[in-house]
C-alpha positions as a printed NumPy array, in Angstrom:
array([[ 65.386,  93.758, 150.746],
       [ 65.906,  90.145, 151.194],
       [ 62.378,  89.355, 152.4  ],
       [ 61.261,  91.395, 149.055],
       [ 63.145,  89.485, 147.024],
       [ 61.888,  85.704, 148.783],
       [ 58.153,  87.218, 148.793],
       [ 58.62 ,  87.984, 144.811],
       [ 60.321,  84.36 , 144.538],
       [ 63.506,  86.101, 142.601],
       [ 66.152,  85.501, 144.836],
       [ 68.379,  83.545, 142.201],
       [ 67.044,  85.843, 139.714],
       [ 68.445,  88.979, 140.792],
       [ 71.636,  90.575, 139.056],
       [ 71.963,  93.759, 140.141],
       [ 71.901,  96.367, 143.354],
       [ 71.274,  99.988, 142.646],
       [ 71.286, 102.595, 145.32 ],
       [ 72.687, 105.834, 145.809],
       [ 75.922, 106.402, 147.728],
       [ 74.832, 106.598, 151.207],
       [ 76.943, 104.294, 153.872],
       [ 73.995, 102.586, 154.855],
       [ 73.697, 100.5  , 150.966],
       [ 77.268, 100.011, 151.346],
       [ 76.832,  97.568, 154.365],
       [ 73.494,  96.45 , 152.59 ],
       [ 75.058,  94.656, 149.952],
       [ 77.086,  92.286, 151.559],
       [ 74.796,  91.593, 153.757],
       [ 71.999,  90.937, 151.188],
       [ 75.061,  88.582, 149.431],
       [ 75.626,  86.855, 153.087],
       [ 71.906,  85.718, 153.053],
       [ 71.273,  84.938, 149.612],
       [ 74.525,  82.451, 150.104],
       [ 72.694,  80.745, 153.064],
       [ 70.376,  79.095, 149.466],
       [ 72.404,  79.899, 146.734],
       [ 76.081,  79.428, 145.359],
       [ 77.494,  82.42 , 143.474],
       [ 79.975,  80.333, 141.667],
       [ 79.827,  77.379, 139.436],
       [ 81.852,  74.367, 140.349],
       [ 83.25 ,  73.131, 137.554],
       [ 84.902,  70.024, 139.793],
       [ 82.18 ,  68.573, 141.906],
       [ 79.204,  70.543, 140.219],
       [ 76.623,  72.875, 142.758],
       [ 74.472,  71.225, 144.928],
       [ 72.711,  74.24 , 144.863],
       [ 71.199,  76.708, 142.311],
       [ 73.925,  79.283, 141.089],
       [ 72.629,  83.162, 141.312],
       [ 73.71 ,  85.899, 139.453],
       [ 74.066,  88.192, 142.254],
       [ 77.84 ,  88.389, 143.032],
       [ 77.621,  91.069, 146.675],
       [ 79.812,  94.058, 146.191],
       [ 80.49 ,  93.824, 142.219],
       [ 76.624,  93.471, 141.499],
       [ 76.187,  96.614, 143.76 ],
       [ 76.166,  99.747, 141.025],
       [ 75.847, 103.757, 142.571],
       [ 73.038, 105.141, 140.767],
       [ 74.344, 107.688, 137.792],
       [ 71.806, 110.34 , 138.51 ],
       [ 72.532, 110.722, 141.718],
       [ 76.273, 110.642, 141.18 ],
       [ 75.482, 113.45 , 138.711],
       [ 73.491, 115.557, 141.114],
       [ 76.049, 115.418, 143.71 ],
       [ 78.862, 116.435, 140.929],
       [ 76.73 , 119.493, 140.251],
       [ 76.015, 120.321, 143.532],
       [ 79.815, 120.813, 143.982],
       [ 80.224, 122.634, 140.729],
       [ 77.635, 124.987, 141.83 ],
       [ 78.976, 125.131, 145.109],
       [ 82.289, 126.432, 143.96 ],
       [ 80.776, 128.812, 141.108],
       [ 79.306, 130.379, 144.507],
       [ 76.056, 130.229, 142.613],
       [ 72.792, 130.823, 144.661],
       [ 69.266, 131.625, 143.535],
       [ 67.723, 133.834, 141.232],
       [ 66.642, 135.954, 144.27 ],
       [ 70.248, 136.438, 145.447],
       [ 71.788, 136.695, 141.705],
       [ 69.35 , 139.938, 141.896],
       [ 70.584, 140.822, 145.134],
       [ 74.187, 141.083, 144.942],
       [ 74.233, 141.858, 140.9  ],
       [ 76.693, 145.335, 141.625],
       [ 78.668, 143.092, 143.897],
       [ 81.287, 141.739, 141.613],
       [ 83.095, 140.85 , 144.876],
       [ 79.928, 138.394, 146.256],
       [ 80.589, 136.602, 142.761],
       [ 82.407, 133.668, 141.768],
       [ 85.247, 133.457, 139.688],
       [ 83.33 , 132.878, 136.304],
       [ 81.449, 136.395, 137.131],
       [ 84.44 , 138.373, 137.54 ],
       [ 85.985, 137.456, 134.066]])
């Protein structure tokens, strides 16, 4: 990600992180922050002024979980526990009341 953001020349340009909410993007970001410091300051220093160019990106609060995926995951589990299953199986198991979740045997 770093070498993306040198070969499009927007290091101090970037804001923002987006990912889903895999481990993996959660050690990304800091290290993305670690080498974007090595060029950059990600504060302004209001006593002795930067020597370097400020950037916006600011490591773990610039890093946002995409919503979609958050959503996804929240159905998933709402599925999940409604013990739905496909069309195929809701055929299936239709004079099963027992095979059903709780919202079928209401």
């Amino acid at each position: 990600m770093y070498n993306t953001t040198q070969d499009l020349d927007i290091r101090p340009k970037v804001i923002a992180a987006t990912s889903d909410n895999t481990s993996n993007n959660g050690a990304l970001i800091p290290i993305l922050h670690k080498h974007l410091l090595k060029n950059y300051d990600d504060e302004v220093d209001k006593e002795f002024l930067n020597v370097r160019t400020v950037m916006k990106f600011q490591g773990a609060k610039s890093h946002i979980y995409c919503l979609a995926h958050a959503l996804n995951l929240i159905a998933q589990d709402i599925l999940q526990e409604l013990k739905s299953g496909t069309m195929k199986q809701a055929h299936d198991n239709e004079d099963d009341v027992e095979q059903a979740g709780l919202v079928a045997k209401l």
